[in-house]
C-alpha positions in Angstrom: 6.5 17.2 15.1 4.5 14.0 15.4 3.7 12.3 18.0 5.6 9.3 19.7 5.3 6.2 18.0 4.3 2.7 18.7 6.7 1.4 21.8 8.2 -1.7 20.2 10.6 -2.3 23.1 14.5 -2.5 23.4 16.5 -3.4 20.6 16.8 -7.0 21.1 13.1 -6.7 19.9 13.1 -5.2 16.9 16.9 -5.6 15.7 16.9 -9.1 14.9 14.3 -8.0 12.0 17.6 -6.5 10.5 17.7 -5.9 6.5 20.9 -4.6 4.9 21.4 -2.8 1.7 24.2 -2.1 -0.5 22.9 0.8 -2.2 25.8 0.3 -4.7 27.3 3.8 -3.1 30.3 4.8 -4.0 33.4 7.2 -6.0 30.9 7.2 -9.1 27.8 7.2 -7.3 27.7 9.0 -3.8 24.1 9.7 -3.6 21.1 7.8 -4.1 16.8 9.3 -4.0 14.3 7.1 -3.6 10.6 8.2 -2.7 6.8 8.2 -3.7 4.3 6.4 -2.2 4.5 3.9 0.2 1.2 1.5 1.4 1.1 0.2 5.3 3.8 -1.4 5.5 4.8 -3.3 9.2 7.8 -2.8 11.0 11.2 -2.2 8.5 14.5 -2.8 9.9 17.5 -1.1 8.0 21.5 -1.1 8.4 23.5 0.4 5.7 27.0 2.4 5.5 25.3 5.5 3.9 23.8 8.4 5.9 19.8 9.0 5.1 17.8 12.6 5.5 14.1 11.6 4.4 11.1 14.2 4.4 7.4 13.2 4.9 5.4 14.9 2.2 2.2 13.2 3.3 1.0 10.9 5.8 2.6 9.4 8.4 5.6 7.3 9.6 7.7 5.7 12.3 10.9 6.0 13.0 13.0 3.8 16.0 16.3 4.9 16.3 17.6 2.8 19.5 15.5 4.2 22.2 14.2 7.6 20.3 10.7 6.5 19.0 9.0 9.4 17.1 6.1 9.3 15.1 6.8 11.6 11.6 3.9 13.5 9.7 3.7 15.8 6.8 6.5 17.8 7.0 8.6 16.3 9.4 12.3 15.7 9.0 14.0 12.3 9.8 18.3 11.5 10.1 20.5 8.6 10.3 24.1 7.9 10.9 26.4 5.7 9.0 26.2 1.7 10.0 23.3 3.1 12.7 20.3 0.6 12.7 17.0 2.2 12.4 13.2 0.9 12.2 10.5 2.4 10.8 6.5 1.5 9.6 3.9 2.8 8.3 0.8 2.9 10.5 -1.5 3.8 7.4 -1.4 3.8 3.8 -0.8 6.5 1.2 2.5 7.5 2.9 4.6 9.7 0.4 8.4 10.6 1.0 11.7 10.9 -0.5 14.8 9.8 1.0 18.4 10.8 0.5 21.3 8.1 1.0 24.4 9.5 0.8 28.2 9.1 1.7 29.8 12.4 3.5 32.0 13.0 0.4 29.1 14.4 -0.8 28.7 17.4 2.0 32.6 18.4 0.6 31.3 21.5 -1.2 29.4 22.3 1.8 32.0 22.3 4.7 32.2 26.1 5.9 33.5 27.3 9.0 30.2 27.9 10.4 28.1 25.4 8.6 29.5 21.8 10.1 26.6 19.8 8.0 27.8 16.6 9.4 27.1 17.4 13.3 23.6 16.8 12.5 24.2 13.2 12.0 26.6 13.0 14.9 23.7 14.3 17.5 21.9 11.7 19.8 19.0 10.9 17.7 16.4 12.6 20.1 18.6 16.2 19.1 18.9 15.9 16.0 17.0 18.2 13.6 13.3 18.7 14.0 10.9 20.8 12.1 9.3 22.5 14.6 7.6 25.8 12.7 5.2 26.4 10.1 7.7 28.5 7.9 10.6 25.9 8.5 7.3 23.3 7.2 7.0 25.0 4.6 10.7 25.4 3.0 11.4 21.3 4.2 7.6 20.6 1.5 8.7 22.6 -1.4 12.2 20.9 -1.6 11.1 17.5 -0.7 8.5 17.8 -3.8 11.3 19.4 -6.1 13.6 16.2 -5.2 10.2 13.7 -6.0 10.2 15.3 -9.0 13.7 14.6 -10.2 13.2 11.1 -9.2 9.8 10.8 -10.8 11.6 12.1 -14.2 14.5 10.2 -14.3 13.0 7.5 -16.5 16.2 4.6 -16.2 16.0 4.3 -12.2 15.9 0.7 -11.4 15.1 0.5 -7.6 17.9 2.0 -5.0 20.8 2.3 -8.5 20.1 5.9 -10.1 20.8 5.9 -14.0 23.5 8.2 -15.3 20.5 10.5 -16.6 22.5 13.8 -17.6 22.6 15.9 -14.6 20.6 13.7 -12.4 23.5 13.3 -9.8 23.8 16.7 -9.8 20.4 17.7 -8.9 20.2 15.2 -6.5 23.1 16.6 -4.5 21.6 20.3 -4.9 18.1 19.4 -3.4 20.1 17.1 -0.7 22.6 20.4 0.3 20.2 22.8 0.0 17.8 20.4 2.8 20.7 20.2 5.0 21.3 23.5 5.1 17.7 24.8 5.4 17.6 22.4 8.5 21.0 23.1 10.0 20.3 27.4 10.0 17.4 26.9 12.0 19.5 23.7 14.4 21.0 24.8 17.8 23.9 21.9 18.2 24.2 20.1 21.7 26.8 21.5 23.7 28.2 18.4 23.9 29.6 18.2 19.9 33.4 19.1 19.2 33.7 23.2 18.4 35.9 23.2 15.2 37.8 26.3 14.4 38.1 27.8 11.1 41.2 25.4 10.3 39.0 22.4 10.1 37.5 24.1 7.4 38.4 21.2 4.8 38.2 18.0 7.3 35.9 16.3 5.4 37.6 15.6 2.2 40.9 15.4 4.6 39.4 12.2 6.1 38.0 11.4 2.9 40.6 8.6 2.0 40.1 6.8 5.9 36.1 6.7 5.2 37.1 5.2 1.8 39.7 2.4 3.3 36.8 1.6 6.0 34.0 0.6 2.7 36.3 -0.9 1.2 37.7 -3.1 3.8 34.7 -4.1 6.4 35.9 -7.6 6.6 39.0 -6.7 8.9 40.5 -4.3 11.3 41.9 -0.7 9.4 44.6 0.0 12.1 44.3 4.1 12.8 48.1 4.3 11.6 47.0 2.4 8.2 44.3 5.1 8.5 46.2 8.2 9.2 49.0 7.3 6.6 45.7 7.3 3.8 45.0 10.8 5.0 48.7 11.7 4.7 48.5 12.6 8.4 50.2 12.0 11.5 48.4 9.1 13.9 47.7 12.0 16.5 46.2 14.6 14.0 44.8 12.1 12.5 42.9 11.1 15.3 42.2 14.6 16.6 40.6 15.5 13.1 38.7 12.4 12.7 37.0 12.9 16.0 36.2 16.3 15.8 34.8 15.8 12.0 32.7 12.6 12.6 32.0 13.4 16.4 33.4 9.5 17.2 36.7 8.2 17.5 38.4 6.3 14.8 38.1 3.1 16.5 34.4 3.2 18.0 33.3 4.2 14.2 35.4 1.3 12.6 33.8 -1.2 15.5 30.4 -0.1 14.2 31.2 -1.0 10.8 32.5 -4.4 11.5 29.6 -5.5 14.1 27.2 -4.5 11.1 29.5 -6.5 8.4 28.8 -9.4 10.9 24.9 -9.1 11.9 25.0 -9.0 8.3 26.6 -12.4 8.2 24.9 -13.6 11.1 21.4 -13.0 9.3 22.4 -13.8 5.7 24.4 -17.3 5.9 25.0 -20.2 8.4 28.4 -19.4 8.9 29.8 -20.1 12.5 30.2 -17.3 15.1 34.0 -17.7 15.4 34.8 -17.8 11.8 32.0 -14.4 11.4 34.2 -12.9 14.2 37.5 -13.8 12.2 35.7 -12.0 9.3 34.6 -9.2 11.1 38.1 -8.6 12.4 37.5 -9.3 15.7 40.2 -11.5 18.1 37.8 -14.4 18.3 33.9 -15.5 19.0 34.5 -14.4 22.2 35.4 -10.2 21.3 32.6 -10.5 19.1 30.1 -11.7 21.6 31.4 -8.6 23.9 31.1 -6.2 21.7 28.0 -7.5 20.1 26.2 -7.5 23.0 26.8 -4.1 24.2 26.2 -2.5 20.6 23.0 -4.2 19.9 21.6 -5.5 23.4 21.7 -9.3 22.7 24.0 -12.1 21.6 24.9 -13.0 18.6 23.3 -16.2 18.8 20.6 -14.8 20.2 20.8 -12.1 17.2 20.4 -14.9 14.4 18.0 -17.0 15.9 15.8 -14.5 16.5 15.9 -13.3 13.1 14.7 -16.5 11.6 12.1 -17.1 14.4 10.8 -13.8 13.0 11.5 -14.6 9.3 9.6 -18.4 9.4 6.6 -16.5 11.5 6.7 -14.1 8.0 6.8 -16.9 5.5 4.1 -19.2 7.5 1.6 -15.8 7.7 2.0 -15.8 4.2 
């Protein structure tokens, strides 16, 4: 494991740098790989509805995840939640990695009764996964350099969209599974996660169709009943299910959806805070502003103009 990395403060520091991508995820594309290598590159602020798993083949990263700094070398291991901002740099060129972006449909064929992939992403930050062994080094390399390889072949890519190269897809999700579960055998979960029993076995794909309703409709509030009746569940399995399968309640994972649908539109247009809070599917500007504040430690106002102080200091340096 590295060592910690560069102190850039709270999050009203570095979060206002926000970028947000699309990654066109979805039914007919679930999974994305990017990698190779990367120059110096200054601090890089990402929100996105996919999870990421990224491996450091060579070189050096770092990786802010709200107060969890961590500086990642060769080898290392990196995760991140759905709709969970992160910021990373690189201190020094010639940097080379791969990342996996993915939507948890794609762990499906992987839910066992003793494997729970998804708990990995649900940890604090700071517990999450870490390569902490030579052997466990060694195992993380070797599949990180199979996965550059697919990516280096598939000769249609065109940025974050994978082609429909024959088989691609399906490689992609091998070298992604077979990560996961190299990292999650060697992974003591916090005692604090949900303990499923054998019956949530399937809960993924159960909860498949709520996940789905959430993508698809960031711009307002999904009710948990809407929810629940998508799942063909009652509202209190349903919420039982979802909670122990995501390791957050229905609600608290639809808020942090909408607050990034609106620091999305609070970076991207000139749209007023009240109608980005009607958007968002908040009550008014004053919900937002609540819930804004305590999710990402400042304003909204304070959010966007801090974001183009730091985006007209960019463009003058250039």
């Amino acid at each position: 494991m590295g060592r910690r990395a560069t102190d850039h403060g709270d999050n009203a520091e570095w979060l206002p740098a926000a970028q947000f991508y699309d990654h066109h995820l979805g039914s007919s594309q679930p999974v994305v790989l990017h990698g190779g290598e990367i120059e110096a590159q200054p601090l890089q602020v990402h929100i996105h509805k996919g999870m990421d798993v990224g491996t450091v083949l060579s070189g050096a990263m770092d990786l802010i995840q709200g107060d969890f700094h961590q500086r990642f070398t060769t080898g290392d291991v990196w995760l991140t939640a759905m709709w969970e901002p992160h910021a990373w740099e690189v201190p020094r060129p010639n940097l080379c990695n791969v990342t996996f972006t993915f939507l948890p449909g794609v762990l499906e064929s992987a839910v066992e009764e003793d494997l729970r992939l998804l708990d990995m992403f649900v940890a604090a930050p700071r517990e999450r996964p870490q390569v902490r062994d030579d052997r466990l080094r060694s195992e993380v390399l070797e599949i990180g350099r199979s996965a550059l390889r697919e990516y280096e072949v598939n000769p249609w890519r065109d940025g974050y969209v994978n082609s429909v190269m024959p088989g691609h897809t399906t490689m992609v999700v091998a070298h992604l599974l077979r990560l996961l579960v190299t990292l999650r055998r060697s992974w003591t979960p916090p005692a604090y996660l949900p303990r499923r029993s054998p019956h949530f076995a399937d809960s993924v794909s159960r909860i498949m169709p709520a996940l789905t309703l959430i993508h698809t409709n960031t711009h307002r509030r999904v009710r948990v009943s809407e929810a629940a009746e998508a799942c063909s569940m009652s509202r209190a399995w349903f919420h039982r299910l979802f909670r122990e399968t995501m390791g957050i309640t229905f609600g608290k994972f639809c808020l942090r959806a909408r607050l990034g649908v609106a620091a999305r539109e609070l970076l991207d247009t000139d749209v007023s805070v009240e109608a980005i809070a009607l958007q968002s599917g908040f009550a008014d500007a004053s919900h937002l502003h609540h819930n804004f504040t305590r999710h990402y430690g400042l304003t909204p106002a304070a959010f966007r103009a801090r974001a183009r102080a730091i985006s007209g200091a960019e463009g003058s340096d250039g």
